[in-house]
N, C-alpha and C positions, 0 to 999 in steps of 0.2 A: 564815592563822595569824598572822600578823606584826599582824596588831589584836588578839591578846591580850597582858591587861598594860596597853595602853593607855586611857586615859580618856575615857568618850564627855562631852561638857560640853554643858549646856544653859542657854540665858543667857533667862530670862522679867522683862524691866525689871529690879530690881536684883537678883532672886534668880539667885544661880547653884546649878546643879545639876551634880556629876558624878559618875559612877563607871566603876570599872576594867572593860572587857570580859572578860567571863569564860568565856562561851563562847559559839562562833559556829560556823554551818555553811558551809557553801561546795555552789555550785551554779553547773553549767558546762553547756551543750549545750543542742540545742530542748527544749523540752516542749511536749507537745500546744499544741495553740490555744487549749483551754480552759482553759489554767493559770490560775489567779490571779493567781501570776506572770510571766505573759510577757510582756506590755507595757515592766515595767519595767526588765527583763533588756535591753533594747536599748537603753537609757540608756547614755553615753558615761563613761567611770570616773570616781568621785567622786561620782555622781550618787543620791543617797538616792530610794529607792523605799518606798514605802507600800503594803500593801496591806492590804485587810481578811480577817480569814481567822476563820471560828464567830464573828464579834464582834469580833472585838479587831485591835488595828492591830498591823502587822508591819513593824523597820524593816528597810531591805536597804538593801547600799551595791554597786551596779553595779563593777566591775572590771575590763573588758574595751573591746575599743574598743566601739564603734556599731554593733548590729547583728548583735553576738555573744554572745548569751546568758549572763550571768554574773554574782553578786551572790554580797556573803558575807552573811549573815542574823545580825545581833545576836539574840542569846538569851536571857543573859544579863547583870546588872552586880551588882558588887558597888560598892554608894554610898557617896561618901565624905561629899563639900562638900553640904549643904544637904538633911541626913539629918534636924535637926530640924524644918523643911518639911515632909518628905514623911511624917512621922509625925504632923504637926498636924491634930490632929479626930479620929485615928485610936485604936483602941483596940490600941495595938501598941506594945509598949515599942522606947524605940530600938536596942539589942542586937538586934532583931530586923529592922532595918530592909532586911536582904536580900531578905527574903521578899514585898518590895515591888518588888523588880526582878529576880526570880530565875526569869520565861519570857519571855516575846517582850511578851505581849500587858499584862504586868504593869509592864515597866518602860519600855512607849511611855504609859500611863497618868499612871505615878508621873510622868515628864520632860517629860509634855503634849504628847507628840508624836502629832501625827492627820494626815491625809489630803492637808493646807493644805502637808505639807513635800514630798509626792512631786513630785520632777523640779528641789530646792533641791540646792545646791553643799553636800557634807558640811562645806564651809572655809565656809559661813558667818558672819554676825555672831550667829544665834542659837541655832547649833547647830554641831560641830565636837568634832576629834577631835584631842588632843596626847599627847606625852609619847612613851615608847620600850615598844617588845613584849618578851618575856620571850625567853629565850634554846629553842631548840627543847627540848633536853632536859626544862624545864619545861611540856611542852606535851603532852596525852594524846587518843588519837580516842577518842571516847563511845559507847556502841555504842547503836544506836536501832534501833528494831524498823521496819517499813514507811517506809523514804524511800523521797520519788521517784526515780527512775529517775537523775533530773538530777544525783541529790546526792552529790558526790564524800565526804561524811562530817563530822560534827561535832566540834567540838576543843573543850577547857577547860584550865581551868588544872588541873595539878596539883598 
């Protein structure tokens, strides 16, 4: 929960990209072997995981030491820096530029993030995470129908 609020930033040559995390899930414990996430769950904390999930990339930030299952799952952002970017070519007015980073597979898209970052330092030069999270009280669990087993629950702002 303590990454909402703050801004995920993505730096491609001189374009910068960011927006505020908005909501994220959290995922603790084994999952089968044939997770799509299990690999990356034993990445040491800090450690951005990729994975692909129906198509689309998924970012995860590892949390735990090595070897203990854990990653919080960006969901969504709401974009701030470099929103007339990510609406060039687009038939989308910029008022609407959420809808460009408002699930998993939408705003690893919009921020160019693919498969080349899994097992990258979130403190990157080209990717990274600043700023302060919101205080709990602004903070609400989502409710979602079929999680895994793993998934301690998803949080956004509210």
């Amino acid at each position: 929960k303590d990454l909402l609020g703050r801004k995920l930033v993505r730096k491609i040559g001189n374009k910068r990209y960011t927006g505020i995390i908005s909501e994220i899930g959290a995922y603790a414990g084994t999952p089968s072997k044939k997770s799509v996430n299990y690999d990356g769950m034993l990445y040491e904390p800090g450690i951005i995981h990729i994975f692909r999930y129906r198509g689309h990339y998924s970012l995860n930030i590892s949390t735990e030491k090595i070897k203990k299952p854990s990653v919080v799952h960006i969901s969504k952002l709401i974009p701030l820096d470099g929103i007339e970017e990510l609406v060039k070519g687009k038939s989308i007015d910029k008022k609407y530029a959420h809808r460009l980073t408002n699930g998993p597979g939408k705003l690893t898209k919009a921020f160019e993030i693919d498969e080349t970052y899994d097992g990258w330092s979130i403190g990157g030069n080209d990717i990274w995470i600043e700023g302060n999270g919101v205080s709990e009280s602004k903070v609400r669990k989502v409710d979602r129908k079929r999680l895994a087993e793993i998934c301690l629950g998803y949080y956004s702002l509210s």
